[in-house]
N, C-alpha and C positions, 0 to 999 in steps of 0.2 A: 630122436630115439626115446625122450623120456613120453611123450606124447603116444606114440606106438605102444610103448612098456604100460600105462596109464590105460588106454584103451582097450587093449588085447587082455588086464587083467581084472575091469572091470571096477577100476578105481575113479572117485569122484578127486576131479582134479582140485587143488586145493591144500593148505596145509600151512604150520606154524614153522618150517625149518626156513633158516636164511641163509643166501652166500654171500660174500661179498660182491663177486661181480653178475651179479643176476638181481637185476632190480625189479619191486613189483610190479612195476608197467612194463619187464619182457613180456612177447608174448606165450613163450615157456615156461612164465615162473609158476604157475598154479600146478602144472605137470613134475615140474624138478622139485616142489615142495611137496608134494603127495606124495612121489616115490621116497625122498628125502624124511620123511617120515615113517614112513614103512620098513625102513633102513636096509633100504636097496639100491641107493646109492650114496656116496659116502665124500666129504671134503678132503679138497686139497691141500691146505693151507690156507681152509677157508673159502673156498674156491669151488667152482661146478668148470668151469669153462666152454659154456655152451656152442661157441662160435667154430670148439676143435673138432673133430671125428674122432670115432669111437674106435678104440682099438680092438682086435679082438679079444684079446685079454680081459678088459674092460665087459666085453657085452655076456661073456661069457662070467664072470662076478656077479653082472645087475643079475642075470637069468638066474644062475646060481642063488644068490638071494630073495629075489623074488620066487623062486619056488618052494624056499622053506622057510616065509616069512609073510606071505600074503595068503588068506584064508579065506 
């Protein structure tokens, strides 16, 4: 999703945010740190947890975000 979210907004993947379980040789981590930046997506406890599905609840916050935080 954050790869979709990254693309569809025209964002250059990349970025200084970290999770704990998202190391920089994922192959997500450039996409989850540029949204992660943008601050459109937000930690768990430190956390992304890329490996779960997205709730709708969840897709509908990133969206939410991303529309009134990416220019």
């Amino acid at each position: 999703m954050a790869k979709v979210m990254v693309l569809a907004f025209g964002l250059t993947p990349g970025g200084t945010s970290i999770f704990q379980d998202v190391p920089k040789t994922h192959w997500s981590y450039a996409y989850i740190a540029a949204l992660a930046d943008q601050g459109v997506v937000l930690r768990d406890k430190g956390n992304f947890k890329p490996g779960e599905p997205v709730t709708r609840a969840q897709f509908v916050a990133m969206m939410y975000r991303a529309f009134n935080r990416i220019k």
